[in-house]
C-alpha positions as CSV (number, residue, x, y, z in Angstrom):
1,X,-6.9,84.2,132.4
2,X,-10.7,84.8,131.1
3,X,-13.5,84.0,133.6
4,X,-14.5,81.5,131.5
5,X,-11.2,79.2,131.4
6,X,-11.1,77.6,135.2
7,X,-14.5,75.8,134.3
8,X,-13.2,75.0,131.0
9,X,-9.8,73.5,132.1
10,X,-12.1,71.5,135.1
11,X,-14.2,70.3,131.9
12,X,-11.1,69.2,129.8
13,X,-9.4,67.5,132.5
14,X,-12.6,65.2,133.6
15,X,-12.9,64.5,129.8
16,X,-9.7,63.1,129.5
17,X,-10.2,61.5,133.2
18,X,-13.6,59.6,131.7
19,X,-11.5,58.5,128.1
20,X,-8.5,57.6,129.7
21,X,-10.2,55.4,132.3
22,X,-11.8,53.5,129.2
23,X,-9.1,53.5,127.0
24,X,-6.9,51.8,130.1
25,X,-9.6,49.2,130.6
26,X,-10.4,48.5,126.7
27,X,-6.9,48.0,125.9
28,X,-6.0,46.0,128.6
29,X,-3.0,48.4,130.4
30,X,-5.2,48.0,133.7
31,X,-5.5,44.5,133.4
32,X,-4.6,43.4,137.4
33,X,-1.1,41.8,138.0
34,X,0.6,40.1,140.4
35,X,2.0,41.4,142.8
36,X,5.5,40.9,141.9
37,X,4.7,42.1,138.4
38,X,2.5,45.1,139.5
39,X,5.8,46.3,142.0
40,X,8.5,45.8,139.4
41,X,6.3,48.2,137.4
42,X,5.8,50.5,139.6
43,X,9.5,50.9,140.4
44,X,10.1,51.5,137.0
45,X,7.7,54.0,136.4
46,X,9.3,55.7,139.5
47,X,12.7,55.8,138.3
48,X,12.0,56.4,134.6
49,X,8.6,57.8,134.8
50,X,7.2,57.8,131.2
51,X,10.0,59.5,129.7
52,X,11.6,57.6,126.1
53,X,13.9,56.1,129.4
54,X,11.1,53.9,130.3
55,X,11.8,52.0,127.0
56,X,11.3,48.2,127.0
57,X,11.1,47.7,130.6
58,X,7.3,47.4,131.2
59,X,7.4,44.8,128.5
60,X,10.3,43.0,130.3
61,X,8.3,42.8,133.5
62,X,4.8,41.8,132.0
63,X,6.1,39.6,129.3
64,X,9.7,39.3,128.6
65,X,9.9,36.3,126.1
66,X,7.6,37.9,124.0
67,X,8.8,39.5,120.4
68,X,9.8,43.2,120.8
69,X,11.1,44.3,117.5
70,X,11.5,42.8,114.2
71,X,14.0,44.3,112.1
72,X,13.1,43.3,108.7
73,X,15.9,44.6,106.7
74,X,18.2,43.8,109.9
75,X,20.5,40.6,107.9
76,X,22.2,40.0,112.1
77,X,19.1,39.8,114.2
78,X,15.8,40.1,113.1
79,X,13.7,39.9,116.1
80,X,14.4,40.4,119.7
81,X,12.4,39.7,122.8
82,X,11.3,42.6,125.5
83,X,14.1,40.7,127.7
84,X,17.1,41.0,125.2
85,X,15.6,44.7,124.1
86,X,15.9,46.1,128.3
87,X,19.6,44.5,128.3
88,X,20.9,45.9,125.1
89,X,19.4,48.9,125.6
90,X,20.7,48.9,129.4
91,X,24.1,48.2,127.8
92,X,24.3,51.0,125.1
93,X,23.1,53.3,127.6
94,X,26.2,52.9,129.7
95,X,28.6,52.9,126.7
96,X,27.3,55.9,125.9
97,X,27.9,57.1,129.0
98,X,31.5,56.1,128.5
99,X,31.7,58.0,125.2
100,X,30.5,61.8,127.2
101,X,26.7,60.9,126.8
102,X,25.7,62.9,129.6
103,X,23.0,65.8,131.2
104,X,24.1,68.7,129.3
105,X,24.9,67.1,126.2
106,X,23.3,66.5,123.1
107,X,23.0,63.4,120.8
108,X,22.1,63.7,116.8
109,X,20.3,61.2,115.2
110,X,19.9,60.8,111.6
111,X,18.4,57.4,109.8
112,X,15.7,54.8,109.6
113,X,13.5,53.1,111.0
114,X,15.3,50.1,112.5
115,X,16.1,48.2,116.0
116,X,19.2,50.3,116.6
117,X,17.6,53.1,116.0
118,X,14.6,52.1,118.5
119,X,17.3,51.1,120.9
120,X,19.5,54.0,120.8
121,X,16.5,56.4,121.7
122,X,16.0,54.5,124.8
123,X,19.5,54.6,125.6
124,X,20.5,58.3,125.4
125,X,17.2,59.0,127.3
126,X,18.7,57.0,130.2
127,X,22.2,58.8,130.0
128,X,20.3,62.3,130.4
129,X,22.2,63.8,127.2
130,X,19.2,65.8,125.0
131,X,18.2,63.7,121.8
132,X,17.5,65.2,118.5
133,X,15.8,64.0,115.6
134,X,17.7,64.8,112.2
135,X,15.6,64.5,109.0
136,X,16.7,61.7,106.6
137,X,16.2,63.6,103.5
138,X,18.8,66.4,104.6
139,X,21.8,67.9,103.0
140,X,25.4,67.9,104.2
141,X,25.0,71.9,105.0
142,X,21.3,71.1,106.6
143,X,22.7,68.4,108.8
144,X,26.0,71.1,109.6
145,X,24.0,73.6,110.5
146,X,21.8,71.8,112.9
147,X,24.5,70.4,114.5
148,X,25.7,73.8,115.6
149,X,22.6,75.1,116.4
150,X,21.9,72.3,119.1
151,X,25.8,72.5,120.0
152,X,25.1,68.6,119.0
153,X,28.5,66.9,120.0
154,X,28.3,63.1,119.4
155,X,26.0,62.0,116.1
156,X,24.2,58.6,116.0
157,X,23.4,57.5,112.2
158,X,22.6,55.4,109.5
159,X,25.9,54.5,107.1
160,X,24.5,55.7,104.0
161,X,24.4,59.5,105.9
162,X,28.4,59.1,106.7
163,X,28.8,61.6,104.4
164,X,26.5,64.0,105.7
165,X,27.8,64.3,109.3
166,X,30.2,67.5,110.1
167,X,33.9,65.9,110.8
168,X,34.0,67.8,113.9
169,X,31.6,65.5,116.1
170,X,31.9,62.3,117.2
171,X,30.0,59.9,115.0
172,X,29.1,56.5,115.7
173,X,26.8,53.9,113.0
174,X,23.6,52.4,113.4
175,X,24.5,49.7,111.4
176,X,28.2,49.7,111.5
177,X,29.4,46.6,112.9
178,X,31.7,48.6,114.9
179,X,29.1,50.9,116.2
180,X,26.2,50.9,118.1
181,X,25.9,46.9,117.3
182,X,29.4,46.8,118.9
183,X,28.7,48.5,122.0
184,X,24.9,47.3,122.4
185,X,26.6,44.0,122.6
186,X,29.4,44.6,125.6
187,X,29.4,42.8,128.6
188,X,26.9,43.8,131.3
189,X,28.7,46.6,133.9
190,X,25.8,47.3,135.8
191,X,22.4,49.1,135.4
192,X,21.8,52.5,134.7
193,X,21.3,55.1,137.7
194,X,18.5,57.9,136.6
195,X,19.7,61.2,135.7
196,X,18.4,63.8,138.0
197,X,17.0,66.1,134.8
198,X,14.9,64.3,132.2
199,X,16.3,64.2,128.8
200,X,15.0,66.7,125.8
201,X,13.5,65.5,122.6
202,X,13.9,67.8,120.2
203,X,11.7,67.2,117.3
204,X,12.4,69.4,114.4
205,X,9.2,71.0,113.1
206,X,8.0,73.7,110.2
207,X,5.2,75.6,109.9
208,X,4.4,79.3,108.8
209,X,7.0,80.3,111.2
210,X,10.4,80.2,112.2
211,X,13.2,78.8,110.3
212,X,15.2,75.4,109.6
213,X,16.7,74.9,112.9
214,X,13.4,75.1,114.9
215,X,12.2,72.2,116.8
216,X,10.2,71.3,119.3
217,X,11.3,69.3,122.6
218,X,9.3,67.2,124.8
219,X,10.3,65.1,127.7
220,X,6.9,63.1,128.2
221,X,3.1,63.1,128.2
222,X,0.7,62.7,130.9
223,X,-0.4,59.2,131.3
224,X,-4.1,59.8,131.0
225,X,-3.7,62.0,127.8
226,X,-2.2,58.4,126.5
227,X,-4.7,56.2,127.8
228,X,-7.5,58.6,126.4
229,X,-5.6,58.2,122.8
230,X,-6.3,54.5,123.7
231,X,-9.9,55.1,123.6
232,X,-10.3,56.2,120.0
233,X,-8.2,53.0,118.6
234,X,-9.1,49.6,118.7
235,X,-5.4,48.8,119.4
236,X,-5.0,46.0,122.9
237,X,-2.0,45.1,125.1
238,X,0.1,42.7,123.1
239,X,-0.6,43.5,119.8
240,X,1.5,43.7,116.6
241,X,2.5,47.5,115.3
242,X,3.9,47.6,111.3
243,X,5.5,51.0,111.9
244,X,5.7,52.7,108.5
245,X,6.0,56.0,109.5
246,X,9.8,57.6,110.0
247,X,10.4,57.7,113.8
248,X,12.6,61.3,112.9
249,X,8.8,63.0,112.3
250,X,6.3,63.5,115.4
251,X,3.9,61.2,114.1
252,X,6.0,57.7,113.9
253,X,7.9,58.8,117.1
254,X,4.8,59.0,118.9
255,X,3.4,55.6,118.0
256,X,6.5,53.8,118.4
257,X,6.3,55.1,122.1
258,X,2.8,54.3,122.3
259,X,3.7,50.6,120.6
260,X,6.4,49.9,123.5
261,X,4.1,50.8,126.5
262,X,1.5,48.4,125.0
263,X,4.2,45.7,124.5
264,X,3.4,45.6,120.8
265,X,5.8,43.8,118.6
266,X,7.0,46.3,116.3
267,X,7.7,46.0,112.7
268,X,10.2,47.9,111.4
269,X,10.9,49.0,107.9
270,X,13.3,51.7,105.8
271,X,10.9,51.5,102.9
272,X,7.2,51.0,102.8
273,X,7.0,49.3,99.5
274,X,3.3,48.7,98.8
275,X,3.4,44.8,98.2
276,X,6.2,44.2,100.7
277,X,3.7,45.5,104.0
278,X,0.9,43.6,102.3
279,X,3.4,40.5,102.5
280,X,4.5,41.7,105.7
281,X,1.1,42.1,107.6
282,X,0.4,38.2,106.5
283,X,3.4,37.5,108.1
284,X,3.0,38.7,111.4
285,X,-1.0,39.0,111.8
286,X,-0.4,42.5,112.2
287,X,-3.2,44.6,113.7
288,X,-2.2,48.0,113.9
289,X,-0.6,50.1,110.7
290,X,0.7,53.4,111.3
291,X,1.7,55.1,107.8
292,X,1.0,58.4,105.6
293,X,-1.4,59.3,103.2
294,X,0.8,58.3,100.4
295,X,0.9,54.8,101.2
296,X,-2.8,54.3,100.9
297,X,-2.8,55.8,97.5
298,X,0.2,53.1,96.7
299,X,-2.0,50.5,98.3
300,X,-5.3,51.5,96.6
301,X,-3.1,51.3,92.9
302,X,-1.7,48.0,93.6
303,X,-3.7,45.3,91.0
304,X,-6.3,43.7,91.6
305,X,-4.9,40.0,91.5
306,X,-2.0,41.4,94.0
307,X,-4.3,42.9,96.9
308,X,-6.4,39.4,96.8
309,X,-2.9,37.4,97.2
310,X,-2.6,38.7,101.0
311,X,-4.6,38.4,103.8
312,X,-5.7,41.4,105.5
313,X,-7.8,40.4,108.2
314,X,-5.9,40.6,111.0
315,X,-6.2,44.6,110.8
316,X,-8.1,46.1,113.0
317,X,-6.6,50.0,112.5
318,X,-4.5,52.0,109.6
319,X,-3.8,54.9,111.6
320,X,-2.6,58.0,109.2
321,X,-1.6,61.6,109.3
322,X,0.9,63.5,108.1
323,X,-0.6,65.4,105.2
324,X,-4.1,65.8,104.3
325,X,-5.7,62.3,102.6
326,X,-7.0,63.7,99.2
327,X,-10.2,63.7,97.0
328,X,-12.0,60.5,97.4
329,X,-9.0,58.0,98.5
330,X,-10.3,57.1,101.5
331,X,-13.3,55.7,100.5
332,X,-11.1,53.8,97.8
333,X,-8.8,52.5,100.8
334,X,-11.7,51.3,102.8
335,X,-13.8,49.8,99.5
336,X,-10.6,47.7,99.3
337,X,-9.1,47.4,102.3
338,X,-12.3,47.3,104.9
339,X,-13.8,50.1,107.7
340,X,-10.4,50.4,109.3
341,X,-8.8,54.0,108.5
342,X,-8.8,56.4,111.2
343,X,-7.5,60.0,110.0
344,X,-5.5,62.0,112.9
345,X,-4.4,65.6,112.6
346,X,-2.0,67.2,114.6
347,X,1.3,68.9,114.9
348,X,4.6,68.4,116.2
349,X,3.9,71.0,118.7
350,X,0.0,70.5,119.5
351,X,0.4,66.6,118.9
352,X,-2.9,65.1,119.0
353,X,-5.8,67.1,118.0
354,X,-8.8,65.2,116.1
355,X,-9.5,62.0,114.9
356,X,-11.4,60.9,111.9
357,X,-13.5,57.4,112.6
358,X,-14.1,55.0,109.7
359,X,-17.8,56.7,110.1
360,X,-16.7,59.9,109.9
361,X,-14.5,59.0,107.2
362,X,-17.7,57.6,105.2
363,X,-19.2,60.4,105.8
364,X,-16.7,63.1,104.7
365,X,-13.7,61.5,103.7
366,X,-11.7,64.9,103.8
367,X,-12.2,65.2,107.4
368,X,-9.9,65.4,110.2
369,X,-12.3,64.4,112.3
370,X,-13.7,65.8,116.1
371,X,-11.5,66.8,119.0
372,X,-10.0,64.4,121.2
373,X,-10.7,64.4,124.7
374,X,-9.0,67.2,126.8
375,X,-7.9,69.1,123.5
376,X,-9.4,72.3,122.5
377,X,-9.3,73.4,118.7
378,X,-10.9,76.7,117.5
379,X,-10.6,78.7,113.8
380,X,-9.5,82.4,114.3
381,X,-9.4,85.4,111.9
382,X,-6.2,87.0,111.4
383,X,-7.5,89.2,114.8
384,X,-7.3,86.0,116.8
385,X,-11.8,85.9,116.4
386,X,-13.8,82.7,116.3
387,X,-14.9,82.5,112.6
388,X,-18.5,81.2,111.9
389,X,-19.3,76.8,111.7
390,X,-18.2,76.8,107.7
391,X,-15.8,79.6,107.6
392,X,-12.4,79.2,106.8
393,X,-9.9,80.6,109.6
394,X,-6.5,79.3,111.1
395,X,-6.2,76.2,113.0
396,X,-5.2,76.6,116.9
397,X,-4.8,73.4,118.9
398,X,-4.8,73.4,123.2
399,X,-3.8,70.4,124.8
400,X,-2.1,68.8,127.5
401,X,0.6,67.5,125.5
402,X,1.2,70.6,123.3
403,X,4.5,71.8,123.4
404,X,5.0,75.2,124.9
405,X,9.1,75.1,124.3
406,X,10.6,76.0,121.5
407,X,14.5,75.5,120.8
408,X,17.0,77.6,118.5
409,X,15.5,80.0,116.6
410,X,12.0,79.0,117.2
411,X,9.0,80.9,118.6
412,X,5.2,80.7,118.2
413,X,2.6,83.7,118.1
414,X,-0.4,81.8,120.6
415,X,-3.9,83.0,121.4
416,X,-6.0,82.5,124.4
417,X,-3.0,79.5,125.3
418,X,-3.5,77.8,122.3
419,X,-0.6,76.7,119.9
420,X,-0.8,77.9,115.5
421,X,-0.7,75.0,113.8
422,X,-0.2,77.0,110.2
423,X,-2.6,75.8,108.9
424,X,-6.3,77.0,107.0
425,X,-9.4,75.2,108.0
426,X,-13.0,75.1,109.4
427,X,-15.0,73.0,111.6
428,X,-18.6,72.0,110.1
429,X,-21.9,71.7,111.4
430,X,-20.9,68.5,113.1
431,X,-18.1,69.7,115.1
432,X,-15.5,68.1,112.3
433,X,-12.8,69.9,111.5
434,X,-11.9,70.2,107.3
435,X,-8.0,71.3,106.8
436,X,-8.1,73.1,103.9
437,X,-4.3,73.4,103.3
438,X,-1.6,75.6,105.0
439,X,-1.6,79.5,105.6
440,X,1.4,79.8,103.5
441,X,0.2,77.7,100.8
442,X,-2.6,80.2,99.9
443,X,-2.6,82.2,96.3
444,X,-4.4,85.7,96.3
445,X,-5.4,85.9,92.8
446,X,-7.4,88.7,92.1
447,X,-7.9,89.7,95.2
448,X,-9.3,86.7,96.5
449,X,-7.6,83.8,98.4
450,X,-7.5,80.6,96.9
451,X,-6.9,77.3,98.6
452,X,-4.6,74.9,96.5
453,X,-6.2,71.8,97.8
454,X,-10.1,73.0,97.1
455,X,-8.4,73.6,93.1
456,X,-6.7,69.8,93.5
457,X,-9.7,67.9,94.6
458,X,-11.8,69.2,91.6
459,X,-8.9,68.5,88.9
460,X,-8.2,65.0,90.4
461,X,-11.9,64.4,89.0
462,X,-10.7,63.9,85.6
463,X,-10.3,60.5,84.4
464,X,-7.0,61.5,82.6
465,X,-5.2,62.5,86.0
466,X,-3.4,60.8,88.4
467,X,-2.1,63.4,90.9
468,X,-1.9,67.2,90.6
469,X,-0.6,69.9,92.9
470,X,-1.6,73.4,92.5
471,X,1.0,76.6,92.8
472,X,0.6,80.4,92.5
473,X,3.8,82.2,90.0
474,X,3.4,86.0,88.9
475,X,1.3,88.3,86.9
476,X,1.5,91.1,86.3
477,X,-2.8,91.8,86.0
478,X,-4.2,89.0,89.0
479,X,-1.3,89.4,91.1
480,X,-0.5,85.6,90.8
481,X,-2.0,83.0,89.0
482,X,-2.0,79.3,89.6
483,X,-0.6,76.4,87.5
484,X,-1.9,73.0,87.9
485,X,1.2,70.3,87.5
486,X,-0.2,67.7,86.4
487,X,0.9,63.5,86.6
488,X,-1.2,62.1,83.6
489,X,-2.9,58.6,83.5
490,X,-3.8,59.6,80.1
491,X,-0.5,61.1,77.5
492,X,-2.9,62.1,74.8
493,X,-4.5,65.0,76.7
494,X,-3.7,68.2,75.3
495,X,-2.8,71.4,78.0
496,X,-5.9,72.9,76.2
497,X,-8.1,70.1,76.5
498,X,-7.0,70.4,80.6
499,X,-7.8,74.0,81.0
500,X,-11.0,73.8,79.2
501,X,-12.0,70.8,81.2
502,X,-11.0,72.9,84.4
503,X,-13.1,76.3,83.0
504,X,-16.4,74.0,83.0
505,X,-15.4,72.8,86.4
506,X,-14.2,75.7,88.4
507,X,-14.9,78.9,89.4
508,X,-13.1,82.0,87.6
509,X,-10.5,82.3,90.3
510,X,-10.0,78.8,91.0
511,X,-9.2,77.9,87.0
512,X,-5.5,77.5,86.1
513,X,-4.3,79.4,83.6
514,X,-1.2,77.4,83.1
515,X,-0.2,72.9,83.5
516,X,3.2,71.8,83.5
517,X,3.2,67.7,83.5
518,X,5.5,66.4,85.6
519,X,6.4,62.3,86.0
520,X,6.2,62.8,90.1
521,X,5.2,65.3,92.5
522,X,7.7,65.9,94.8
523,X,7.1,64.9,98.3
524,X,8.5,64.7,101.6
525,X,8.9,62.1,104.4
526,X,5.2,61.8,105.6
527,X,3.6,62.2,102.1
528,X,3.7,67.0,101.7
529,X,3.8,67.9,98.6
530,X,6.7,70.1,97.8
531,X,4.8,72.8,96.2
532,X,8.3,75.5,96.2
533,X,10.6,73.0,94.0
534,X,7.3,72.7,91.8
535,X,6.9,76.2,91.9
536,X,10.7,76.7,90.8
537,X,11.4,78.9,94.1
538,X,14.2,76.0,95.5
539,X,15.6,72.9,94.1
540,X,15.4,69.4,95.7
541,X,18.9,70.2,97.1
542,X,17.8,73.7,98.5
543,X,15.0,72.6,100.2
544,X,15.5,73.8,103.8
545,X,15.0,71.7,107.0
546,X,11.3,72.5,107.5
547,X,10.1,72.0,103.7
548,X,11.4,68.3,104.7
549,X,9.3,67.9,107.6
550,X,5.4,68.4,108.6
């Protein structure tokens, strides 16, 4: 340990001390209780603690008639109260049990966003079995081979992934009528008795590192680094939560746990059509949206006459993050939608590291935003050196809920305690940080290292463009060269008429010597472009487990 780093951590911790403190008084979790209510509480934090276990049971206590979950694509039951969401979950919990759920197990789980799915993560936690988190857009051998990594023994999913799931485990549906709607439903045998080690969630995570199977597990997050989240959103106790983010990736996992312990009612959806969550936050006065980048754009290119058809002003927050917003949309979102975008950046490992303001966001709208309390982000050289306010560098992220544990083949290269987060940025003049893309994403083209992003936000400039992702291929004089593909707004435009455009606009190592149009951009989960199936390297059905996640 340097000299320097006892002072530091003392500074860290009061920081998150002072923004926890407000963000339990401003959302209203230290609202006094009776004292009934405030023991009941208290017992279950003592016997669950705030492990995924804790579930619904705060909710139950404070206000247990109150709307849980709505399940919008759920035809059976589309909203249940804090009440019925602690007895089902109490319930499935102890079938599971039944079924070899235990401390030394683990659980898969692969599908979408849905009550079931929100239920069964509170379950397995309370049997003690390990949970993990299996990506929707896997393949049969992807999901195979992360089952034997995890020595996964019983798998939890979605009907549609049937097909998907080794015959070797034990598999039990989501929304099989004969699955976990069967056993969430069985009469009541008792509650559930703590197991005396905390169950594993094992996220699975990517990065410039490590290989398909590699994950990340957490067990649960210091109360004050939670309430000091609460400080930087203007999300209360009791509010409504449209959760269109997958709960399989870090970022919608985190906010549905965030969602229960402010008894939100949570609205869940498979498939975030644009006009559907317009519809849907009329609906239910929603005030907090988590999603990704792409759904702002979807948003943003809705027409006119449909955006004016909802009403919006129940929104107090669009939380995003995910993938970096591009060029100038979030300007366009707030234009349309109002000051209400906060951009947060993070990792499954580091989890929350900046935030981006609505301010901020009108200032710079590429910014990630400042540090959050408690968390410490620097940009190194390759020799692990601070770089220079301007300088690009690598990303390394300290926190109190960074994950130090990493499972299968996983492990991590960190400096001074701080986790990689593999990706390229630099912090401004302001103390903002600017993610310029990630560390394996950069071309060297003539001996200089070029950004894709920096190349993407010029060419989206063009009137006759509608998306673009850059890639390197080889050449046999620069080394590599990059090719801009290319979704046109306008057909007409010639690949000539592109490149010259781009030779006017762009430095001599930042032009593209090549576009290929393409009808999409592939994407992932959270919103990544898919820049190896662009760049030929893998197909769609190649991809590997991390090219499907952050």
């Amino acid at each position: 340990m340097r000299p320097l780093d006892p002072l530091r951590n003392v500074a860290e911790a009061a920081d998150i001390a002072r923004a926890g403190t407000l963000g339990a008084v401003r959302s209203g979790l230290a609202k006094p209780r009776n004292p009934l209510v405030a023991s009941r509480m208290l017992s279950a934090l003592r016997k669950w603690g705030t492990t995924p276990a804790l579930g619904f049971t705060l909710g139950a206590v404070r206000d247990p008639e109150d709307t849980a979950i709505v399940d919008v694509d759920d035809p059976h039951q589309e909203e249940i109260t804090f009440a019925e969401a602690e007895y089902s979950t109490t319930v499935l919990a102890n079938s599971l049990i039944d079924r070899g759920a235990q401390p030394g197990t683990t659980v898969g789980l692969l599908g979408r966003n849905s009550r079931a799915y929100a239920e069964t993560i509170v379950a397995v936690s309370r049997t003690g079995a390990d949970l993990v988190y299996l990506n929707t857009g896997s393949s049969a051998e992807q999901v195979a081979a992360v089952c034997a990594a995890h020595d996964i023994t019983m798998m939890i999913r979605d009907r549609e992934f049937a097909d998907l799931c080794p015959g070797s485990v034990l598999t039990l549906g989501l929304d099989d009528p004969a699955g976990i709607p069967l056993l969430d439903s069985m009469p009541w045998s008792g509650d559930v008795t703590a197991p005396r080690t905390a169950s594993r969630h094992v996220i699975l995570t990517s990065g410039t590192t490590g290989g398909p199977l590699r994950g990340a597990a957490r067990t649960t997050a210091p109360l004050d680094s939670v309430a000091a989240l609460l400080n930087a959103f203007p999300t209360k106790l009791g509010g409504v939560t449209l959760l269109a983010a997958p709960m399989f990736h870090a970022w919608g996992w985190m906010h549905h746990r965030m969602a229960t312990v402010l008894d939100h009612t949570q609205v869940l959806l498979r498939h975030p059509d644009p006009e559907r969550l317009l519809a849907l936050v009329q609906a239910y006065e929603v005030d907090t949206i988590i999603t990704v980048p792409v759904t702002l754009k979807r948003l943003v290119d809705l027409p006119a006459e449909t955006k004016d058809r909802y009403d919006f002003s129940s929104v107090q927050c669009v939380a995003v993050s995910g993938s970096a917003i591009p060029g100038d949309l979030a300007t366009e979102f707030m234009d349309d939608f109002g000051d209400v975008l906060y951009n947060l950046y993070g990792t499954t490992e580091a989890a929350y590291a900046t935030i981006a303001t609505p301010e901020d966001l009108r200032e710079d709208p590429h910014t990630a935003g400042r540090p959050m309390p408690g968390v410490r982000v620097e940009v190194l050289d390759r020799k692990g050196r601070s770089v220079p306010k301007g300088k690009d560098g690598r990303v390394y992220v300290r926190s109190r809920t960074s994950i130090a544990e990493y499972m299968a083949d996983g492990t991590r290269g960190s400096i001074k305690g701080m986790v990689p987060t593999g990706d390229i940025g630099c912090i401004d003049a302001d103390g903002r940080l600017t993610i310029k893309g990630r560390a394996d994403d950069v071309v060297v083209t003539g001996g200089e290292n070029v950004h894709p992003t920096e190349v993407e936000e010029v060419l989206r400039l063009h009137p006759g463009i509608a998306d673009v992702a850059v890639t390197g291929r080889p050449d046999s004089v620069y080394g590599s060269v990059l090719v801009a593909h290319v979704v046109l707004s306008d057909s007409g435009l010639s690949d000539e008429e592109l490149l010259d455009w781009a030779r006017h606009h762009l430095g001599p190592h930042h032009r593209p010597r090549e576009v290929r149009r393409v009808d999409e951009l592939p994407r992932n989960a959270t919103g990544k472009i898919l820049r190896r199936v662009l760049a030929g390297e893998v197909t769609m059905d190649e991809l590997d487990e991390e090219d499907l996640l952050l």
